[in-house]
Short mmCIF file of the C-alpha atoms (twelve columns), coordinates in Angstrom:
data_MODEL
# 
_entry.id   MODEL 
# 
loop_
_atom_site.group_PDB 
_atom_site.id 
_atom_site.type_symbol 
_atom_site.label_atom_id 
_atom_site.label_alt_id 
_atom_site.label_comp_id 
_atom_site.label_asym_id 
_atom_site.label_seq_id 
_atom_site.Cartn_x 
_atom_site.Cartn_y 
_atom_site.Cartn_z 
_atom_site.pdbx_PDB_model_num 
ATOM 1   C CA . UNK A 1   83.027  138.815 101.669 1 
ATOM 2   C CA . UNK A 2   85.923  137.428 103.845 1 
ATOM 3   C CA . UNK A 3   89.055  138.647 103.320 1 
ATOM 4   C CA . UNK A 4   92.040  137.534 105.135 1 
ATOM 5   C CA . UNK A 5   93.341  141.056 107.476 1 
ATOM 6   C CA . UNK A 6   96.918  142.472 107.074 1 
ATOM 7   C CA . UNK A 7   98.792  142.761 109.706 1 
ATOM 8   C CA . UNK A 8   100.875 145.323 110.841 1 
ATOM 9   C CA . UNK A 9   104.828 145.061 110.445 1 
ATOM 10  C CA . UNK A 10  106.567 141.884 109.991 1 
ATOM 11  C CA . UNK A 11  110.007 140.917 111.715 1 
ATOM 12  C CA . UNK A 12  111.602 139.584 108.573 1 
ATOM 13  C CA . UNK A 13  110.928 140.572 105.048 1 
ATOM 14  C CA . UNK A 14  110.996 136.748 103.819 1 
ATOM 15  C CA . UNK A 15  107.774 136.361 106.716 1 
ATOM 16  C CA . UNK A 16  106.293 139.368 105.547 1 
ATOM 17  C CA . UNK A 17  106.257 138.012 101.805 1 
ATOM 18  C CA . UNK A 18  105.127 134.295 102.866 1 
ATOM 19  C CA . UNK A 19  101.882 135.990 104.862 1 
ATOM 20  C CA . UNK A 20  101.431 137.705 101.672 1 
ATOM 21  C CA . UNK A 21  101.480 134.872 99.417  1 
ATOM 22  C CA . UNK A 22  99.578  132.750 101.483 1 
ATOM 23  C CA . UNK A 23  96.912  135.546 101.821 1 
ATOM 24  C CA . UNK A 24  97.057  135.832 98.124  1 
ATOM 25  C CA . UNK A 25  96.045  132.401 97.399  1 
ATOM 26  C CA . UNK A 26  93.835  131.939 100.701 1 
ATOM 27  C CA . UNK A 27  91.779  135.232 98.431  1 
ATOM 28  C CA . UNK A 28  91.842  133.962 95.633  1 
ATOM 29  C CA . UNK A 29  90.189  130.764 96.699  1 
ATOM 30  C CA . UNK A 30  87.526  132.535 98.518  1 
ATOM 31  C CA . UNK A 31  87.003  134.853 94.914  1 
ATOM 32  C CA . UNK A 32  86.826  131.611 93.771  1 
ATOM 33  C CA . UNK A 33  83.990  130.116 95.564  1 
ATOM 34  C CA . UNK A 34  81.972  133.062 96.039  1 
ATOM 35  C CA . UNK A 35  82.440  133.443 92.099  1 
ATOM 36  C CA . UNK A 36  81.344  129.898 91.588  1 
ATOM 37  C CA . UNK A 37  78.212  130.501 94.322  1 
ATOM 38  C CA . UNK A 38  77.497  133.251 91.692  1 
ATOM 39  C CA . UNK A 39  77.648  131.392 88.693  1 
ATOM 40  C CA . UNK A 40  75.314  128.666 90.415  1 
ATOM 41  C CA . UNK A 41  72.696  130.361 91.648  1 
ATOM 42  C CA . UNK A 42  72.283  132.062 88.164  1 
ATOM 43  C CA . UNK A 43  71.825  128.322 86.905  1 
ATOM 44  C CA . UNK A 44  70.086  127.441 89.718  1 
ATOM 45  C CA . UNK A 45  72.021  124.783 90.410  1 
ATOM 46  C CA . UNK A 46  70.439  124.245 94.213  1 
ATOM 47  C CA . UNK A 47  73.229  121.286 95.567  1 
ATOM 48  C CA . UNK A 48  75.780  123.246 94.382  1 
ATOM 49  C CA . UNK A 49  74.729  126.637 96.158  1 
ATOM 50  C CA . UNK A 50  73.330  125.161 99.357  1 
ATOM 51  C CA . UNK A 51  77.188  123.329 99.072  1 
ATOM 52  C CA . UNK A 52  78.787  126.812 98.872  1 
ATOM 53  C CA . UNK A 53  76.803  128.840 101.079 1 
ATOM 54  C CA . UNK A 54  77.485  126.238 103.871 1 
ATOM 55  C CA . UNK A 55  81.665  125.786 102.746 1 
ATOM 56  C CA . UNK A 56  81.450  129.731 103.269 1 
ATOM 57  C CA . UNK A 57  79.466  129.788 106.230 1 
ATOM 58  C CA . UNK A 58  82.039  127.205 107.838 1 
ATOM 59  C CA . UNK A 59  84.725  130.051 107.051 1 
ATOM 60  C CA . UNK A 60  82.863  132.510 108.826 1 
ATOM 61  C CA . UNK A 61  82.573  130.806 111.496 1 
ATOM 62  C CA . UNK A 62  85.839  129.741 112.178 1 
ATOM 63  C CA . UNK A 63  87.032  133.559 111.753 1 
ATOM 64  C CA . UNK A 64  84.594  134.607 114.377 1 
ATOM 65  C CA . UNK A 65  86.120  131.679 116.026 1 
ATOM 66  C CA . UNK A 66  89.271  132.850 116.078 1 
ATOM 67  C CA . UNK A 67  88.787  136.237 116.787 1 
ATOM 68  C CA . UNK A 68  88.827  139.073 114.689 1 
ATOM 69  C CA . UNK A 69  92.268  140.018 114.562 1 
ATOM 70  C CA . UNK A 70  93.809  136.388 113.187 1 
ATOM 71  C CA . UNK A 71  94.461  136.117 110.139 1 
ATOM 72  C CA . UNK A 72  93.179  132.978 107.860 1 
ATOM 73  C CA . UNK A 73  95.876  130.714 106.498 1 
ATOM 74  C CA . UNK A 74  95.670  128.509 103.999 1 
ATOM 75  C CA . UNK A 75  96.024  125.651 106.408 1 
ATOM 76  C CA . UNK A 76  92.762  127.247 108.269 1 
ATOM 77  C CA . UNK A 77  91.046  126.814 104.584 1 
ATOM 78  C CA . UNK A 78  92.440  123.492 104.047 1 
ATOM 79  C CA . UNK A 79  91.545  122.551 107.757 1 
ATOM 80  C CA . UNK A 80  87.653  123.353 106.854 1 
ATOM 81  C CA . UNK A 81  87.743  121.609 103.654 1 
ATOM 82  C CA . UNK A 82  88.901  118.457 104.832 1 
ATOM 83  C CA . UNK A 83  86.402  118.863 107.804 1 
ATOM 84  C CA . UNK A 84  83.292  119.099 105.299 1 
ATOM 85  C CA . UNK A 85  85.089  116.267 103.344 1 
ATOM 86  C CA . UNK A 86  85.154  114.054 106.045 1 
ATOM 87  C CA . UNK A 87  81.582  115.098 107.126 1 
ATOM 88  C CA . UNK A 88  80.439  114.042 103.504 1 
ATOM 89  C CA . UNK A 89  82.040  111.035 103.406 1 
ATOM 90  C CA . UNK A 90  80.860  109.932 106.535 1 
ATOM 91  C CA . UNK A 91  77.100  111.002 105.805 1 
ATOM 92  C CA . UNK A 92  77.830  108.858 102.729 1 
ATOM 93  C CA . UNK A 93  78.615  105.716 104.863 1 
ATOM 94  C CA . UNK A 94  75.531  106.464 106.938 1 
ATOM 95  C CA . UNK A 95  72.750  106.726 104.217 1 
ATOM 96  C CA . UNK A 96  73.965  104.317 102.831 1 
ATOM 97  C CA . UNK A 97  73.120  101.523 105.595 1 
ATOM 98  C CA . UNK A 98  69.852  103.038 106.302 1 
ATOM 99  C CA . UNK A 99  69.188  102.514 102.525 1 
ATOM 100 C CA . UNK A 100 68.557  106.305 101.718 1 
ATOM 101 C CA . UNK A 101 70.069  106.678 98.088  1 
ATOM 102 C CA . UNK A 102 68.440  109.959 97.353  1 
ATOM 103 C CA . UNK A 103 70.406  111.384 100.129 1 
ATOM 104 C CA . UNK A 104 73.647  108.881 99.390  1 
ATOM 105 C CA . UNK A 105 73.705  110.891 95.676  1 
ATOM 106 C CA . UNK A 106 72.876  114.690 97.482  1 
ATOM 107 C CA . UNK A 107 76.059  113.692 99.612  1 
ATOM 108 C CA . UNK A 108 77.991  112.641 97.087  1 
ATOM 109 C CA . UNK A 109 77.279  115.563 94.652  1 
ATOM 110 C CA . UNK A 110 78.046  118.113 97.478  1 
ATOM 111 C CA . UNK A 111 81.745  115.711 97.941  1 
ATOM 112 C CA . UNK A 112 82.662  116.115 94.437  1 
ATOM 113 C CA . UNK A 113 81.691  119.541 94.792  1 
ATOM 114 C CA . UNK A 114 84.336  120.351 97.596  1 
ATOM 115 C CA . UNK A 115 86.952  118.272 96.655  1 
ATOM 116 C CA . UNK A 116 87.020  120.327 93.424  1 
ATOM 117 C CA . UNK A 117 88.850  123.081 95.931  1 
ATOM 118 C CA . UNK A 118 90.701  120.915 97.999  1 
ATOM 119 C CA . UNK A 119 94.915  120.074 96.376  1 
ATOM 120 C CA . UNK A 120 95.403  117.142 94.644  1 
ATOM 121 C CA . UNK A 121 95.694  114.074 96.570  1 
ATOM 122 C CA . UNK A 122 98.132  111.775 96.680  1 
ATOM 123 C CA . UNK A 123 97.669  108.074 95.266  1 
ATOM 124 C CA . UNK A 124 97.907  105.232 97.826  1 
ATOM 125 C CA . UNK A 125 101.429 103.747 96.358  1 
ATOM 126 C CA . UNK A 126 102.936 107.384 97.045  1 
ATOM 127 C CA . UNK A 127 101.630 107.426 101.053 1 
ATOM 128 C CA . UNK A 128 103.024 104.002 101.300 1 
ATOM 129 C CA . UNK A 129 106.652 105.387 100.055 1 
ATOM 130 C CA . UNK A 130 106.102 108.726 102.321 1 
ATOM 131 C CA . UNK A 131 104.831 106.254 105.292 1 
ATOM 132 C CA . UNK A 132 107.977 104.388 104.818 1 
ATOM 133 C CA . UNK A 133 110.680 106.548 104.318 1 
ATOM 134 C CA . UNK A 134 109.063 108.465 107.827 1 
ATOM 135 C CA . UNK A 135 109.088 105.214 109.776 1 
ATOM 136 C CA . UNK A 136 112.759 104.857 108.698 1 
ATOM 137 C CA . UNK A 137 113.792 107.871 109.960 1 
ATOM 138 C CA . UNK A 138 111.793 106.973 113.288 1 
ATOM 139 C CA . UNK A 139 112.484 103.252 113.831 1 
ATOM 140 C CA . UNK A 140 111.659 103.162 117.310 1 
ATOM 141 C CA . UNK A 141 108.738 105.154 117.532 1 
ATOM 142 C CA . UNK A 142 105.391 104.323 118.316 1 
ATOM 143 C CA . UNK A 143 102.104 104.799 116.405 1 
ATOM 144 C CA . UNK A 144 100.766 108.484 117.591 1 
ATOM 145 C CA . UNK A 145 104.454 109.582 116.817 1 
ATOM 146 C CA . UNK A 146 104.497 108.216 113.267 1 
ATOM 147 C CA . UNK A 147 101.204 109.057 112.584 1 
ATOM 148 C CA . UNK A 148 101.773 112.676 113.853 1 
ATOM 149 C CA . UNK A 149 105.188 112.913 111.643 1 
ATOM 150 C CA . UNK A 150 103.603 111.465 108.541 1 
ATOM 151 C CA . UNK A 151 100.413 113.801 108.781 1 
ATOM 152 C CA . UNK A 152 102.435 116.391 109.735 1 
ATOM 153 C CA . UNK A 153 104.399 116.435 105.752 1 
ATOM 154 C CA . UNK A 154 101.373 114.314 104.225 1 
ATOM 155 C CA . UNK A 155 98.712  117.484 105.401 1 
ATOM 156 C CA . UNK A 156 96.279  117.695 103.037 1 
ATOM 157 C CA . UNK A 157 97.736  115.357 100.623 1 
ATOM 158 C CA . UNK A 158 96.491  112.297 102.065 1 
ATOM 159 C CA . UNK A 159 93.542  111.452 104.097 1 
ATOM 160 C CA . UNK A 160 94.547  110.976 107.992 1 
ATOM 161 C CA . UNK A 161 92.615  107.464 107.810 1 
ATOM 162 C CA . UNK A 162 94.446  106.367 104.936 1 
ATOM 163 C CA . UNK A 163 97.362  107.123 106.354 1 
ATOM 164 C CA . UNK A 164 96.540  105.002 110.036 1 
ATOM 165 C CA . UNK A 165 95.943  102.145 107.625 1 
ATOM 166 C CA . UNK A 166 99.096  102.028 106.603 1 
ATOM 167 C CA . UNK A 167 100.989 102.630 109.552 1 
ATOM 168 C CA . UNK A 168 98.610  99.496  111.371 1 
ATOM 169 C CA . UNK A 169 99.701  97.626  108.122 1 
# 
């Protein structure tokens, strides 16, 4: 199992209790999935585990990726979610025009699947008020600026393309 490391001595006790926090929920997430990998392969529910087993794998990997003294965030486990996500959707789009529907529903169980983990998203009428109220703070600046501000506060609230549509609107 992959737990997040503790590190040694914090300079501030207010860092020292946000690390913790966000270790405590980036643990319980992962006790979360592993628990729900559990409860599928006793029901032998096959999407669902070959889902899990590859959502974990992906958090291996990027801890081996990062070495093994970093410690996972919960922006590293949102980062890999919305990866997969993205991944999904777009294997969605592609099945789809080469007329594979077995695949098209696979896909599309695994999405519902992951999204089950991922925080709530916001609707499209809310991005449009966040997109606004950021491109009137930021009159003059141009696209990669907004769209860095706004996905900077709209992280894994609102999906980046979402968000470019509205700032090209």
């Amino acid at each position: 199992m992959l737990l997040p490391r503790r590190t040694s001595g914090c300079g501030a006790k207010s860092a020292c209790k946000e690390t913790s926090q966000s270790q405590n929920v980036l643990k319980m997430l992962l006790d979360q999935i592993q628990s729900d990998l559990a409860a599928a392969q006793k029901a032998r529910d096959q999407v669902k585990v070959d889902c899990l087993r590859f959502l974990l794998g992906a958090v291996f990997n990027l801890q081996i990726e990062k070495g093994k003294d970093y410690v996972l965030t919960d922006n590293d486990m949102l980062s890999v979610l919305s990866k997969q996500v993205k991944t999904h959707n777009e294997s969605i789009e592609m099945f789809g025009k080469a007329g594979r529907a077995d695949l098209v529903d696979r896909e599309k169980a695994e999405l519902a699947i992951l999204q089950a983990y991922l925080p709530e998203q916001m609707s499209e009428e809310d991005v449009k008020v966040k997109v606004a109220e950021i491109k009137a703070k930021n009159p003059n600046a141009d696209f990669g600026t907004l769209m860095k501000f706004s996905m900077a506060e709209l992280k894994g609230k609102a999906d980046g393309a979402l968000v470019a549509n509205i700032l090209k609107g």
